[in-house]
C-alpha positions as CSV (number, residue, x, y, z in Angstrom):
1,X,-60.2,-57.4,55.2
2,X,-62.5,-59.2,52.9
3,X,-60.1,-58.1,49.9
4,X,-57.2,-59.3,52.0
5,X,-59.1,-62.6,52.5
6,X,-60.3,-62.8,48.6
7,X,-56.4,-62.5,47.6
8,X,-55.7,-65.7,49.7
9,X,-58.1,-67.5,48.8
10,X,-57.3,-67.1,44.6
11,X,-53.6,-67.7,46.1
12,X,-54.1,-71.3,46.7
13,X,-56.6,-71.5,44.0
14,X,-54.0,-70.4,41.7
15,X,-51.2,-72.8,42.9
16,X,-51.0,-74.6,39.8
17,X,-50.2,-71.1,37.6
18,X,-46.7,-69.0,38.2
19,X,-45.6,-67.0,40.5
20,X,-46.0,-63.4,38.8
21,X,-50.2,-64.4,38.1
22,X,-50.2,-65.4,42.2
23,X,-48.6,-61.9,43.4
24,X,-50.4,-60.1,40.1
25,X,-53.9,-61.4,41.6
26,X,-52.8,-60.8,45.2
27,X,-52.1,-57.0,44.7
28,X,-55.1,-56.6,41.8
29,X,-57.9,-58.1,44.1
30,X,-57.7,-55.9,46.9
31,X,-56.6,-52.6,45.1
32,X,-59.8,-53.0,42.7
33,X,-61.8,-53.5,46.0
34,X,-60.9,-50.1,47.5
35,X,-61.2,-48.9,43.8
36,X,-64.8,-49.5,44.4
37,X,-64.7,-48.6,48.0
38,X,-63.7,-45.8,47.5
39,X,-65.8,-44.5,44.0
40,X,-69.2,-46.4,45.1
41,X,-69.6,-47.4,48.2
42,X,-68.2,-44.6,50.6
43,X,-69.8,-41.8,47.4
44,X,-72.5,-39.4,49.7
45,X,-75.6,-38.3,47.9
46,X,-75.4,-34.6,46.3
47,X,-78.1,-32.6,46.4
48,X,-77.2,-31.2,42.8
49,X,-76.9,-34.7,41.2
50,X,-77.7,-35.3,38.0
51,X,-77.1,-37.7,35.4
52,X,-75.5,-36.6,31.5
53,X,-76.0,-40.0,29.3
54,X,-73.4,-38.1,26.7
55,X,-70.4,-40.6,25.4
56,X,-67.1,-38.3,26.5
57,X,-69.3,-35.1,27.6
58,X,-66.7,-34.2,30.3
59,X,-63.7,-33.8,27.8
60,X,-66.0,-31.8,25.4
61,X,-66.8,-29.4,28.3
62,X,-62.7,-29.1,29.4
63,X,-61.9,-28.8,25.8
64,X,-64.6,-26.1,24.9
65,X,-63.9,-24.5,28.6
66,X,-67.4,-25.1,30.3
67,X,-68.1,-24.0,33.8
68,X,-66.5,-26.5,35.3
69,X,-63.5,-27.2,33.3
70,X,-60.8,-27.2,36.0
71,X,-63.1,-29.7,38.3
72,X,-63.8,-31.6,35.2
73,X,-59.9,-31.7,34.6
74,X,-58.9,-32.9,37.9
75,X,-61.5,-36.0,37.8
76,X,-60.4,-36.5,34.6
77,X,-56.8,-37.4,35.4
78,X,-57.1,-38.8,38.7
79,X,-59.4,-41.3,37.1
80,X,-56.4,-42.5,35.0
81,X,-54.4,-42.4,38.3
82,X,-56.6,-44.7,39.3
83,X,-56.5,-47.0,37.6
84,X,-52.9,-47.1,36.1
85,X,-51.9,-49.6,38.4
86,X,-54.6,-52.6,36.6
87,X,-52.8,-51.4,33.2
88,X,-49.7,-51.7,33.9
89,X,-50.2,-54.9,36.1
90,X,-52.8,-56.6,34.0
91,X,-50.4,-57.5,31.1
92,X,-48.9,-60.4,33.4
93,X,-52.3,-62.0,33.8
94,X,-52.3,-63.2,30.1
95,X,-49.8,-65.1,28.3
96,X,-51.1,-64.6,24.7
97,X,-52.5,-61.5,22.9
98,X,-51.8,-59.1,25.7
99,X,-53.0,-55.9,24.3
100,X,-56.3,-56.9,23.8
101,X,-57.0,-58.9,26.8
102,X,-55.7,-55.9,28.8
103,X,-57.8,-53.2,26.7
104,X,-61.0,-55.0,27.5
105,X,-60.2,-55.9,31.2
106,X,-59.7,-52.0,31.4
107,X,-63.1,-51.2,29.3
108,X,-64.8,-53.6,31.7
109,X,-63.6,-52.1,34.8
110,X,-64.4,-49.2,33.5
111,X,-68.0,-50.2,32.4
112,X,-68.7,-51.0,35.8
């Protein structure tokens, strides 16, 4: 609801850009919001959590075929599932120097 409500209000914020930024926002705002619903806010608290402060330690474990490779694997892609839909839709935000702008929207979301 509250993304729903977010995406109206940029909507008539926006009114002065195109068309394709209007529907881009209004299908970006609330799919990042249940990208974060659903990775943060609804995660539950593992008994077995632990925290690995290692740049790209989960593809070093699938490649060198750690314990948990095939878990590993699976979160792995569906993370790029994930967030597919903000690649290929992010490109119609910007009018100039697309690749970049795109490449650091992505590391941001990424970041966060």
């Amino acid at each position: 609801m509250i993304a729903l409500f977010s995406a109206s209000v940029l909507w008539v914020v926006l009114r002065r850009t195109n068309i394709t930024k209007r529907v881009v926002f209004t299908i970006l705002i609330p799919y990042l919001f249940l990208v974060v619903a659903s990775t943060i806010i609804t995660r539950r608290v593992r008994d077995d959590a632990h925290v690995i402060l290692k740049p790209f330690w989960t593809i070093q474990t699938i490649l060198t075929g750690g314990q948990q490779k095939a878990w590993l694997l699976k979160e792995v892609i569906l993370n790029i599932l994930m967030l597919l839909p903000v690649g290929l839709l992010a490109p119609a935000l910007f009018e100039k120097r697309k690749l970049g702008k795109t490449m650091l929207l992505g590391c941001g979301i990424s970041a966060s």
